[in-house]
C-alpha positions as CSV (number, residue, x, y, z in Angstrom):
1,X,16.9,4.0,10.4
2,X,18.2,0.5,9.7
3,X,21.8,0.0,8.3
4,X,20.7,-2.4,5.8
5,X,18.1,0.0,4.9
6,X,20.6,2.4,3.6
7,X,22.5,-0.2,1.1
8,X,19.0,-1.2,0.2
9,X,18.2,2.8,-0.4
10,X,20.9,3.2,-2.6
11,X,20.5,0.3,-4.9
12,X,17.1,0.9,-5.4
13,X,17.5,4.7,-6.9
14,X,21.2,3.3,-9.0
15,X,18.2,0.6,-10.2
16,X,15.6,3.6,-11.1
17,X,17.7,6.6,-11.4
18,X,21.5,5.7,-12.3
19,X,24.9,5.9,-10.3
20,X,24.9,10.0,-10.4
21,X,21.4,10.8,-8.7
22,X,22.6,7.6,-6.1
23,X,25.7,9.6,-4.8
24,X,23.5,12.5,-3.9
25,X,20.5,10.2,-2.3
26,X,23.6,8.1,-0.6
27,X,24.9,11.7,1.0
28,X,21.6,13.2,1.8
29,X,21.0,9.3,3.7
30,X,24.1,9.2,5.6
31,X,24.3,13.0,7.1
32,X,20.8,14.0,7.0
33,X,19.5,17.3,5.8
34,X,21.9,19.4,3.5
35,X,22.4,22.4,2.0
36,X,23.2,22.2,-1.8
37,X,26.7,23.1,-1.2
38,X,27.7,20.5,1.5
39,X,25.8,17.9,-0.9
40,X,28.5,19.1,-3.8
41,X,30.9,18.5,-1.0
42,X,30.4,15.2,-0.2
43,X,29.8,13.8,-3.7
44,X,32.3,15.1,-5.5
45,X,29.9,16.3,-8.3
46,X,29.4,19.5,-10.1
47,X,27.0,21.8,-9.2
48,X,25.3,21.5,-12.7
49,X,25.0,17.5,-12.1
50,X,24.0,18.3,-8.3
51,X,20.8,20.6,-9.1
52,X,19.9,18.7,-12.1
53,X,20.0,15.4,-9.6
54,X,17.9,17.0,-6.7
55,X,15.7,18.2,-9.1
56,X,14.7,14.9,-10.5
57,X,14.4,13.5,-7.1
58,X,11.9,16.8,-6.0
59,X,10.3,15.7,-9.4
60,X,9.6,12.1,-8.1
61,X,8.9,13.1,-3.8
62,X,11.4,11.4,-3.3
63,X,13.7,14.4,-1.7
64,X,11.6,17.5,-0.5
65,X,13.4,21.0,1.1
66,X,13.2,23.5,3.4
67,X,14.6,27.0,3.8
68,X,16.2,28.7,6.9
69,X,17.7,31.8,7.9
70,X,21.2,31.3,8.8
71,X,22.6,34.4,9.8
72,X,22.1,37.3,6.6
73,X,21.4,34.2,4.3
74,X,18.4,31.9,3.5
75,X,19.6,28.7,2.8
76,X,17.5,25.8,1.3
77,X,17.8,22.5,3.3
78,X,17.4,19.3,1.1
79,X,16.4,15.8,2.7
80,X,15.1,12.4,1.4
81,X,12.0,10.5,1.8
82,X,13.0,6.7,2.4
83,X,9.8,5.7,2.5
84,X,9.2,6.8,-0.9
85,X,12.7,5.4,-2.2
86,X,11.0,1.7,-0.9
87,X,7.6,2.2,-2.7
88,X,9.4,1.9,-6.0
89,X,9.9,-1.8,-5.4
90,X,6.5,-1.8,-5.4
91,X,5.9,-0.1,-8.5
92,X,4.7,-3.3,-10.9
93,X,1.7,-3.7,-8.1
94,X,0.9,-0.2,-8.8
95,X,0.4,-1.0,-12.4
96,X,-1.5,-3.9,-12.0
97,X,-4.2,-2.5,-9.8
98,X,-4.8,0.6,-11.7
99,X,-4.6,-1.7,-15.0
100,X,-7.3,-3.9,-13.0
101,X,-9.3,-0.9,-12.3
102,X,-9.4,1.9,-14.7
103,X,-8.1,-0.3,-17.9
104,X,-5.4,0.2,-20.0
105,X,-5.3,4.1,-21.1
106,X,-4.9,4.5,-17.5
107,X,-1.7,2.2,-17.0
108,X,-0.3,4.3,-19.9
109,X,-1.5,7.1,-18.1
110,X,0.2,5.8,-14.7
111,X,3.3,4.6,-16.7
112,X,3.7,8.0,-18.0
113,X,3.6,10.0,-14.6
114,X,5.9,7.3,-12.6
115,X,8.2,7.6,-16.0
116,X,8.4,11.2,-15.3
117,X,7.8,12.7,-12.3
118,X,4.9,15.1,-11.1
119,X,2.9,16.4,-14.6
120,X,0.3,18.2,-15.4
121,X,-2.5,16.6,-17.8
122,X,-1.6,19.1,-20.6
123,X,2.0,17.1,-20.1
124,X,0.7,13.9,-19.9
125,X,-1.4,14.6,-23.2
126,X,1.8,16.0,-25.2
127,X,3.8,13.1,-23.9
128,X,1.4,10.5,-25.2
129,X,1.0,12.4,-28.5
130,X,-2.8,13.1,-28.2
131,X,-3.2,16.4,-29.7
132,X,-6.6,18.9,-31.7
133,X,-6.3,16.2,-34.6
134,X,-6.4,13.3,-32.4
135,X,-9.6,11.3,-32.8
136,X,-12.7,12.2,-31.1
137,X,-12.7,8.6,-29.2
138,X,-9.3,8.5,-28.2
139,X,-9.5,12.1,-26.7
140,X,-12.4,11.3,-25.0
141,X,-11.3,8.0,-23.3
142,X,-8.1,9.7,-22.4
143,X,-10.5,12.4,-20.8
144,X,-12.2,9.3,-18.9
145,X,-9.7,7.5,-17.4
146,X,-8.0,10.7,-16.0
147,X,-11.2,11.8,-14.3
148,X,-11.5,8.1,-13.2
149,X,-7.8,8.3,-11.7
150,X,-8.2,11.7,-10.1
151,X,-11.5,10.3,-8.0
152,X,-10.5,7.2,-7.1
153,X,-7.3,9.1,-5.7
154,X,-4.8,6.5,-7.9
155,X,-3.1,10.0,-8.6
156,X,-3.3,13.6,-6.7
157,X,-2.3,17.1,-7.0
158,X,1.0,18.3,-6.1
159,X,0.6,21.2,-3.7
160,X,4.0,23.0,-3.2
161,X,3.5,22.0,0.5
162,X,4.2,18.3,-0.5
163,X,7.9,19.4,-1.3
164,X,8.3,20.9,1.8
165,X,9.2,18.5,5.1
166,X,6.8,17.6,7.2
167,X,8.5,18.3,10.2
168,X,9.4,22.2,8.9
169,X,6.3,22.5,7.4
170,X,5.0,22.4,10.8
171,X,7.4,24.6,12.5
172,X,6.1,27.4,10.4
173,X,2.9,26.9,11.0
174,X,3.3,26.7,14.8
175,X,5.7,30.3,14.2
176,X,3.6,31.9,12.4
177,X,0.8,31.3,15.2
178,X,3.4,32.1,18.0
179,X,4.0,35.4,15.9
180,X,0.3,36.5,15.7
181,X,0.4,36.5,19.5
182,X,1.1,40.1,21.7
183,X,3.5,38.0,24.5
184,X,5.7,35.2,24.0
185,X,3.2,31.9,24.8
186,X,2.4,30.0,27.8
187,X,2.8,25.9,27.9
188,X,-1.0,26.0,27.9
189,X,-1.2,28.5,24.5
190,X,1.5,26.3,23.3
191,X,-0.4,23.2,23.5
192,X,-3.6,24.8,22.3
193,X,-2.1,26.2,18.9
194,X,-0.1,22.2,18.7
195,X,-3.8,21.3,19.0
196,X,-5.3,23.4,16.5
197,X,-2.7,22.4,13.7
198,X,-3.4,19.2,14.7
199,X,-7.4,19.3,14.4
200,X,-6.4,21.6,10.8
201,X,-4.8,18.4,9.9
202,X,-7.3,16.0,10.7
203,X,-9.7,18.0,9.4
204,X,-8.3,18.3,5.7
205,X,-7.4,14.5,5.5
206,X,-10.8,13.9,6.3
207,X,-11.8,16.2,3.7
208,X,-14.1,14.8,0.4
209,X,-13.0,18.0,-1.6
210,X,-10.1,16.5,-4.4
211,X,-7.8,19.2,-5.6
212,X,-7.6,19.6,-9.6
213,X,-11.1,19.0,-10.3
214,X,-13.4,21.6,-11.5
215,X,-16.9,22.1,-12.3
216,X,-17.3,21.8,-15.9
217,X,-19.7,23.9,-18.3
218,X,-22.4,22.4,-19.5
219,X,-23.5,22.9,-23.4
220,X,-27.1,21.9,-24.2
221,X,-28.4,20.4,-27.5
222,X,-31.8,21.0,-29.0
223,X,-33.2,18.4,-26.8
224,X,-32.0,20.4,-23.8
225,X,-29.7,17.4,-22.4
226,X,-26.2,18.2,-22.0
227,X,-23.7,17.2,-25.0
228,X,-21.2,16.9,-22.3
229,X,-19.7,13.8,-21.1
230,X,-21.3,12.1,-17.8
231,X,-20.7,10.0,-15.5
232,X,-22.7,8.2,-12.2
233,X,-21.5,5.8,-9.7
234,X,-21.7,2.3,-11.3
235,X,-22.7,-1.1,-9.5
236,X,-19.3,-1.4,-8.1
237,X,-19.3,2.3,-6.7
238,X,-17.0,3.8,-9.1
239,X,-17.4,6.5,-11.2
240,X,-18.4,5.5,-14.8
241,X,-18.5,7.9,-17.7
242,X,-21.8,8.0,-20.0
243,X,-22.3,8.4,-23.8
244,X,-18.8,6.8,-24.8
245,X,-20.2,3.4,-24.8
246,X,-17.9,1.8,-22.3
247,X,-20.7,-0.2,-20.8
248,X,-20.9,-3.9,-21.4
249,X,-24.7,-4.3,-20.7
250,X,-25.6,-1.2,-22.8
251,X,-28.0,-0.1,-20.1
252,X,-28.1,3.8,-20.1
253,X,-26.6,5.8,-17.6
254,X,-28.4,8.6,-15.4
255,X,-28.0,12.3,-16.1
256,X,-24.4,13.4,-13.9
257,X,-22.5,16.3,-14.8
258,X,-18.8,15.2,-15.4
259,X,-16.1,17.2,-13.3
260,X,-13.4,18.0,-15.2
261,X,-9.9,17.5,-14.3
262,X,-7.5,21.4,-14.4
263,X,-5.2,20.7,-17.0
264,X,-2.3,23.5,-15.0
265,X,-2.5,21.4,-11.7
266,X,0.0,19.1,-11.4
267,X,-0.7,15.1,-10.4
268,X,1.6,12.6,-8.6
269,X,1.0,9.1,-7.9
270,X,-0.9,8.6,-4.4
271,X,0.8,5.9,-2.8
272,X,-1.0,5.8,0.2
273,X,-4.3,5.2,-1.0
274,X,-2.4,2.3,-3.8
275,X,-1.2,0.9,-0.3
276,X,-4.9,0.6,1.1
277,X,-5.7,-1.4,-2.6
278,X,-2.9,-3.8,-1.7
279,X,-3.7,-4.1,2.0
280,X,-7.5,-5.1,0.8
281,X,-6.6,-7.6,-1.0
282,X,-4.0,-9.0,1.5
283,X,-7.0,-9.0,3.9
284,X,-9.4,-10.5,1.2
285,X,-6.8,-13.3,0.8
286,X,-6.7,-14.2,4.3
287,X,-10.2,-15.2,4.5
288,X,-10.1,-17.3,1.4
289,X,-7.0,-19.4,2.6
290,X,-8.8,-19.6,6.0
291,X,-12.3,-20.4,5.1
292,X,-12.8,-20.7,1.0
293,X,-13.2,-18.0,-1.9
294,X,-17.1,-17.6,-1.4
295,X,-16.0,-15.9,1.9
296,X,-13.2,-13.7,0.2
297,X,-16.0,-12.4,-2.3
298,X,-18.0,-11.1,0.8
299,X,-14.7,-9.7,2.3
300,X,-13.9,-7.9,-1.2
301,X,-17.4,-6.6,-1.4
302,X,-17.4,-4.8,2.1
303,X,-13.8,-3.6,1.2
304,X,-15.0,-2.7,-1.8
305,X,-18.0,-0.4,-0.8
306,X,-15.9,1.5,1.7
307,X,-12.9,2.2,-0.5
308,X,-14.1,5.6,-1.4
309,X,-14.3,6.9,2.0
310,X,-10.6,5.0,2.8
311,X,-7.7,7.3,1.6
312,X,-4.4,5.9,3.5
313,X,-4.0,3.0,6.0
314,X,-4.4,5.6,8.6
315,X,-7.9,4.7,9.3
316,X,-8.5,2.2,12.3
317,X,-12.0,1.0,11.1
318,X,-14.3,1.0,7.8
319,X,-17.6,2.8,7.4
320,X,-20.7,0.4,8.6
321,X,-22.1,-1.6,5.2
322,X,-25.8,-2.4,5.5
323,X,-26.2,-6.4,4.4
324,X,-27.9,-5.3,1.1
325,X,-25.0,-2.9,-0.1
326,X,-23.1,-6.6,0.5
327,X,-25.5,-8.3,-1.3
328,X,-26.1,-5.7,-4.4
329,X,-22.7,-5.2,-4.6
330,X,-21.5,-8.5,-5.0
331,X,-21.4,-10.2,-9.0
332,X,-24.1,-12.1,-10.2
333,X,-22.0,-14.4,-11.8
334,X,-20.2,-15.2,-8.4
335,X,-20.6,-18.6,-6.7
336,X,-21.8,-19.1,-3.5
337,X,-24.1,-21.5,-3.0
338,X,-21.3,-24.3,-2.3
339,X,-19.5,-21.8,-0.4
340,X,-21.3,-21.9,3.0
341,X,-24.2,-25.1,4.5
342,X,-27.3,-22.9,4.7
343,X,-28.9,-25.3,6.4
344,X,-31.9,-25.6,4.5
345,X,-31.4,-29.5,3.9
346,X,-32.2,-30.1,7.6
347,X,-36.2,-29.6,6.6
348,X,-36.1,-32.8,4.3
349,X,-38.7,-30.7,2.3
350,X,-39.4,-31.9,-1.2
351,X,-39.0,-29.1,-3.6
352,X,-40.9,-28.8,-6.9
353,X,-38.1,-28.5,-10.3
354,X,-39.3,-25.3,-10.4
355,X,-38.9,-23.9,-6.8
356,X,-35.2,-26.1,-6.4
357,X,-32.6,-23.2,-6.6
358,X,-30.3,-26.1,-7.6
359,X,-32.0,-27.3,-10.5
360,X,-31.8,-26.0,-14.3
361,X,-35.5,-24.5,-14.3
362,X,-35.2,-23.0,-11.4
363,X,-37.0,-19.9,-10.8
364,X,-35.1,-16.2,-10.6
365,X,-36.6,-15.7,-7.1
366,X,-35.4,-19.2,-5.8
367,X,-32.0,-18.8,-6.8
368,X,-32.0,-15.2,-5.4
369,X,-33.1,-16.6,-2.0
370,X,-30.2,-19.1,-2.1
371,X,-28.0,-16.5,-3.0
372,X,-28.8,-13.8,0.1
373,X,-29.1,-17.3,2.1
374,X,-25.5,-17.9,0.7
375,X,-24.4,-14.4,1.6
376,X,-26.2,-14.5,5.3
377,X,-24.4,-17.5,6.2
378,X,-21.1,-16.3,5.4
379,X,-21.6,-13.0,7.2
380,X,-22.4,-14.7,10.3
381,X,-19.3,-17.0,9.9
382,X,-16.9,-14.0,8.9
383,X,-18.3,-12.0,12.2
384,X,-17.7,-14.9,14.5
385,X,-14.2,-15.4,13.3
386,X,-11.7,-15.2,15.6
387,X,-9.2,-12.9,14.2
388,X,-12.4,-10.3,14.9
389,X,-11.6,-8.2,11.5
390,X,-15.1,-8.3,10.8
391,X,-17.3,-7.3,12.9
392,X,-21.4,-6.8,13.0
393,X,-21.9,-3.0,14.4
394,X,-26.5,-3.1,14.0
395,X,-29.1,-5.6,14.3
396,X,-31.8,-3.8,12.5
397,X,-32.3,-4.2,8.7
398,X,-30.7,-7.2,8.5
399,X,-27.7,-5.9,10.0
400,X,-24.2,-3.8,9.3
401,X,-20.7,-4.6,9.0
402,X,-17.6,-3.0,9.0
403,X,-14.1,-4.0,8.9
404,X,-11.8,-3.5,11.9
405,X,-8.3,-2.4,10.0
406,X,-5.9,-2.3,13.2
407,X,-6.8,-6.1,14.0
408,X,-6.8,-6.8,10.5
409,X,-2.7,-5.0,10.4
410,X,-2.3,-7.1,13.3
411,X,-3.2,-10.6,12.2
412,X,-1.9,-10.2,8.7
413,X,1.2,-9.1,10.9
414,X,1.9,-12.1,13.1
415,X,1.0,-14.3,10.3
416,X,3.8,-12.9,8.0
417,X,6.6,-12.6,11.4
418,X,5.6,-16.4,12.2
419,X,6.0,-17.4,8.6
420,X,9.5,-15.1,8.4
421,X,10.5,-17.0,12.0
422,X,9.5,-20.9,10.7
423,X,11.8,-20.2,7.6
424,X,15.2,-18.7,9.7
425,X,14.9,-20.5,12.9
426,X,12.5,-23.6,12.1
427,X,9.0,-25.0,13.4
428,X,10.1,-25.2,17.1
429,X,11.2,-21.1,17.5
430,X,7.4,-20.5,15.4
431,X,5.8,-22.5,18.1
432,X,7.0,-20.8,21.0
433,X,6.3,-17.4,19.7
434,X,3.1,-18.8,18.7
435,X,2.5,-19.7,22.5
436,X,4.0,-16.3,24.1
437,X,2.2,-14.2,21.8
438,X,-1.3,-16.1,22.8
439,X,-0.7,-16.7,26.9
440,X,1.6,-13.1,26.8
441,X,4.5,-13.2,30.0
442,X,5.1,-17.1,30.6
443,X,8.2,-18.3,32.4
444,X,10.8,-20.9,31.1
445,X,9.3,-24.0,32.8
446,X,5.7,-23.0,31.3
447,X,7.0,-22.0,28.1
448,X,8.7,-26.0,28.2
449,X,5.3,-27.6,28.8
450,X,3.2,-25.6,26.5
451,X,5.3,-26.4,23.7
452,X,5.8,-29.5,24.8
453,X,9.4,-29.2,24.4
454,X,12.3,-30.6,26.6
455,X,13.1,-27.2,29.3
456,X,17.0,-27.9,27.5
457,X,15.6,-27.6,24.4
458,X,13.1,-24.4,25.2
459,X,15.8,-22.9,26.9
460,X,17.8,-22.8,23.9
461,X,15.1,-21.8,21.4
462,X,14.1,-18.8,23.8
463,X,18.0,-17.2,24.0
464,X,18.2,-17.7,20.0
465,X,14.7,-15.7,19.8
466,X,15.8,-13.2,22.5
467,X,19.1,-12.7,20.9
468,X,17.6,-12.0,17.1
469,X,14.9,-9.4,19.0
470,X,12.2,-11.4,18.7
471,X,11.4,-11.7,21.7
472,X,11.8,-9.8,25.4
473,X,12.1,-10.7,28.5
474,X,10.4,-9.3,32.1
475,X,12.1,-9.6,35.3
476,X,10.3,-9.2,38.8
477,X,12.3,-9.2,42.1
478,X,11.9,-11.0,44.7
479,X,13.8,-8.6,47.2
480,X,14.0,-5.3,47.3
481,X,17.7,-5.1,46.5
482,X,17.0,-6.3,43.2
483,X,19.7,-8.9,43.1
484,X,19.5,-10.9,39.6
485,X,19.9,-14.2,41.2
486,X,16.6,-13.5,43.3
487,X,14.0,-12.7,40.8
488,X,11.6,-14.1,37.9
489,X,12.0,-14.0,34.4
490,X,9.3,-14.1,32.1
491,X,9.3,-14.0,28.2
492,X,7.1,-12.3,26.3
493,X,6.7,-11.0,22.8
494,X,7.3,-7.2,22.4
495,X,5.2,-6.2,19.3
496,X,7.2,-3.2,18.5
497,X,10.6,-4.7,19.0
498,X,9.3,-7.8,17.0
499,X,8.9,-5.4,14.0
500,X,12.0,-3.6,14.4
501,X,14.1,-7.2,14.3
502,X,11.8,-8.5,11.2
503,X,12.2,-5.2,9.2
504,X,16.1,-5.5,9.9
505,X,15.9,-9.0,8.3
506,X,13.4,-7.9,5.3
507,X,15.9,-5.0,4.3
508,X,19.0,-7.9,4.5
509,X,17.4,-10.2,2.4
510,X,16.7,-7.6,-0.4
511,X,19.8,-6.2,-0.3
512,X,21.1,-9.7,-0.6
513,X,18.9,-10.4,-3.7
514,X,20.5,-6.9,-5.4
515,X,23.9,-8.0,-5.0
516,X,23.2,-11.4,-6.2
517,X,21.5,-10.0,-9.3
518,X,24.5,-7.6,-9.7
519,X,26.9,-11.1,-9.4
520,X,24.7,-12.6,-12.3
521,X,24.8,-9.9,-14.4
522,X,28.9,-9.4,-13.7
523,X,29.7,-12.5,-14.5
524,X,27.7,-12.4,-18.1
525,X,28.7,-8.8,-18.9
526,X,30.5,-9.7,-22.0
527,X,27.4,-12.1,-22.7
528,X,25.2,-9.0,-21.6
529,X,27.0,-6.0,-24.0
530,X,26.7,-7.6,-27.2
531,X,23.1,-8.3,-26.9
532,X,22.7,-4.5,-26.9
533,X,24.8,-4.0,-29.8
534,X,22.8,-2.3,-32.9
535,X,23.5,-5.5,-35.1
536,X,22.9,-8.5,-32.4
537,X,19.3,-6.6,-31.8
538,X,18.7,-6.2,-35.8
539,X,19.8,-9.9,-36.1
540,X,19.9,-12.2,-33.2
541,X,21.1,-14.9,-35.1
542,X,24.5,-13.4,-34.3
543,X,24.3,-15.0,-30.8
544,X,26.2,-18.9,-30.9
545,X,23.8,-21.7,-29.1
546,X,26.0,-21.5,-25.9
547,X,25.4,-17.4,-25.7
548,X,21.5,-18.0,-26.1
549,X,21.7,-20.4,-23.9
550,X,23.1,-18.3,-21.2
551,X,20.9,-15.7,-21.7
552,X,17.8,-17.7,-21.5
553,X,19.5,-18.9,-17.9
554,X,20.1,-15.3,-16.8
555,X,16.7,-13.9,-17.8
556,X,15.7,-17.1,-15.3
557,X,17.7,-16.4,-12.8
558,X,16.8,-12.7,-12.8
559,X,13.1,-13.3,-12.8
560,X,13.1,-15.3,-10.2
561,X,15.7,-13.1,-7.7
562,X,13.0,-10.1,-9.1
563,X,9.7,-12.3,-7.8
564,X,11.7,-12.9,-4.4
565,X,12.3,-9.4,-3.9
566,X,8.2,-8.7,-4.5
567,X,7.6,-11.2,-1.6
568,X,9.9,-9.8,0.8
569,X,8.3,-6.6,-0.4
570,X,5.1,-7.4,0.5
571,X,6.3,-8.5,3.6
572,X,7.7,-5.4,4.2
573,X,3.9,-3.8,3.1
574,X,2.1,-6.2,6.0
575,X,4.8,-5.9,8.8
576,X,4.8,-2.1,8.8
577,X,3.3,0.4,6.0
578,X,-0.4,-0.9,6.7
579,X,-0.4,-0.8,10.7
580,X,-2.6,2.5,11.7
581,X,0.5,3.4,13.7
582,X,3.4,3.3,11.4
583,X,3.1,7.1,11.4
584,X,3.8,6.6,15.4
585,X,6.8,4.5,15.1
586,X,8.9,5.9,12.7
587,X,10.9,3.1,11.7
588,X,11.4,4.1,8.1
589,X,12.2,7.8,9.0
């Protein structure tokens, strides 16, 4: 745990959840796991105000518990979730991808749940006022986007496991297969039962059943169809409902028996598969600053094909993608035939009108070919990139492709510590980390001429690195005494450490940003009551020139602290939540 993580913490539930609710999450931060009546204790609260404050945090994950037996008495641990408490910054990215997505009865749908907490459908619909005499359409399209939601994991059922910790919820698995036993266990039973919890693990994260959805009836007509909603997998791979006239094209839909959603479950948001959506396009927009946007569309299409089968940043590598998924999947309307030289201009073959994929009259078959020519020659550029995030798996059929996610963490990863480094330390410190992270342990003199930098100069660059953690250094003796003035130093860049010292920096910065849009508001709070008066908001002509003008300078100012605190957040996102191995690290625990 980071100590500017904590202030960071804190603000960030006063921001969402008030001052009361902060006192509890700032006690439960500093001394761990409590009981309920150490977490009175410590903030000075009533009991009423205490349970009522854990029991919004349970409501939102953000705090989960535990119970154990202490003496006669089974008492009920509480502890908090920082990771969860840091997701919230993220919240308007949410929004935007499941607005993007599923449209906007499922924003309302999202807005509702993250308003509120874990709810159950029945909730959700009471909440949004859609009741028997609602009309048919909106019922229906509520009905839709839920489904939609549920499959394409934006929200998931809350199992009373998920409010349990992680950590205890495996202790009483591993007890409960210790009791079963006749004798206390050997290290070898030990590690086979660690094993099996382990593989039970793996094997429901793997799993394509979704909790909460159920197979619904189906009512036939007199023309022996079902008068049930449906839905089938559209072009894009996503579930699309028939018979409510959502589709553009009007094409109709195959026969699919829609699942419907249980309205007693209860659904919360799934930030781990929201985290893979924002990691795509992270990786999608790598490619199109590197090469151009035609090779972002191909990127965004294999991303795209695979997302079903991609439910957290866990994964290391995507499912193969056979060329003409790519090329079926990808939008007519897209433009790629300036995106990538085909080559076909070497042949100084004169094309009829007809059979020029570039003219006006060309024929549907020409401009196909230019098309998959298009898409060919971008797949063999993406899959000879450097960075190797794409990579070609089979020859046959034209060929697969999948994406490699751990080398795509790790590129997005360096690019986003060299960028932090450039802007604290300057273009010199970038270089040299640039250099030691490409020709790994190099010594001071070699470091000098690589970056063709004075060895004064290098010198001083490397202690300023070494000194803010961004860089390590390894030291071989000589002698077998080991005596400091006899051996070799060489620097080199420990990934890891690297992190560690850039998430300490990320966590400043946004704490930074909160108490400078706490000094902003301070110093307008007069300015700031009296526009929430009940007659400045019936009649804003109240307000002099001066006072609108300051208010149209601090809605500015905030707006652009607010946009600040997004970047640093996504920095946040590409340094650590999307590595396969975050889970290993446990920097945010």
């Amino acid at each position: 745990m980071f100590t500017q993580q904590v202030d960071l913490c804190r603000r960030i539930i006063r921001e969402h959840f008030g001052p009361i609710v902060e006192k509890v999450v700032t006690a439960l931060i500093g001394d761990g796991r409590l009981p309920l009546g150490a977490v009175i204790r410590k903030t000075g609260l009533s009991p009423q105000n205490t349970r009522q404050a854990l029991a919004v945090l349970i409501q939102h994950s953000i705090v989960t518990h535990a119970e154990s037996k202490e003496g006669l008495h089974i008492v009920t641990f509480y502890s908090v979730n920082l990771k969860t408490i840091l997701r919230l910054k993220r919240v308007g990215l949410y929004m935007g991808l499941v607005d993007e997505r599923i449209g906007k009865e499922g924003l309302t749908i999202f807005r509702t749940i993250m308003a509120n907490g874990m709810m159950s459908i029945a909730s959700i619909r009471s909440a949004l006022g859609i009741r028997k005499n609602t009309k048919a359409n909106v019922a229906a399209s509520f009905d839709v986007a839920v489904n939609r939601m549920v499959k394409e994991r934006f929200i998931t059922a809350a199992t009373p496991k998920d409010t349990v910790t992680k950590i205890d919820r495996r202790m009483q698995e591993e007890a409960k297969l210790i009791g079963e036993l006749a004798l206390p266990p050997t290290s070898k039973q030990l590690m086979e039962i660690r094993r099996k919890l382990a593989d039970q693990e793996d094997e429901a994260y793997y799993s394509s059943a979704i909790v909460g959805i159920k197979r619904a009836a189906v009512d036939s007509d007199s023309t022996g169809r079902s008068s049930k909603m449906r839905v089938h997998d559209g072009p894009d791979g996503l579930p699309v409902a028939q018979g409510l006239g959502i589709y553009s094209n009007g094409q109709s839909e195959p026969e699919a028996q829609l699942d419907a959603v249980d309205e007693k479950v209860c659904f919360r948001p799934y930030y781990d598969r929201l985290d893979v959506l924002l990691r795509n396009h992270q990786i999608a927009n790598y490619f199109i600053d590197k090469y151009n946007a035609g090779a972002g569309i191909v990127v965004k299409s294999i991303l795209r094909i695979t997302e079903p089968q991609t439910r957290t940043c866990r994964d290391k590598t995507s499912n193969p993608v056979s060329v003409f998924q790519i090329i079926g999947n990808i939008p007519a309307e897209a433009q790629l035939a300036d995106s990538v030289d085909t080559g076909s201009d070497m042949f100084y073959k004169r094309l009829q009108p007809e059979d020029d994929p570039m003219s006006p009259g060309a024929s549907a078959e020409a401009q196909r070919k230019k098309r998959s020519d298009a898409i060919f020659a971008l797949l063999d550029v993406l899959q000879s990139d450097s960075s190797g995030i794409v990579a070609k798996v089979e020859e046959q059929a034209g060929g697969q492709y999948r994406i490699n996610f751990e080398r795509a963490a790790a590129v997005l990863r360096d690019r986003a510590l060299d960028s932090l480094i450039q802007e604290k330390f300057g273009a010199m410190h970038a270089r040299i980390v640039r250099v030691l992270r490409d020709k790994q342990k190099l010594d001071e003199k070699t470091v000098s001429q690589a970056t063709m930098l004075p060895i004064a100069m290098c010198r001083e660059r490397l202690h300023d690195l070494a000194l803010s953690g961004l860089i390590d250094t390894f030291d071989i003796p000589r002698t077998a005494d080991r005596n400091p003035s006899r051996m070799f130093y060489l620097w080199f860049v420990n990934p890891e450490k690297q992190v560690r010292s850039a998430m300490s920096y990320i966590f400043q910065g946004m704490s930074n940003l909160y108490q400078r849009i706490d000094h902003e508001m301070a110093i307008r709070s007069a300015l700031v009551t009296k526009t929430k008066r009940k007659d400045v908001i019936a009649d804003p002509s109240l307000l002099t020139d001066y006072e609108r003008k300051e208010l149209k300078s601090l809605l500015a100012i905030k707006q652009k602290l607010e946009a600040a605190l997004i970047r640093l957040d996504g920095m946040l996102l590409i340094t650590h939540d999307i590595n396969p191995h975050s889970s290993d690290l446990q920097l945010l625990q």
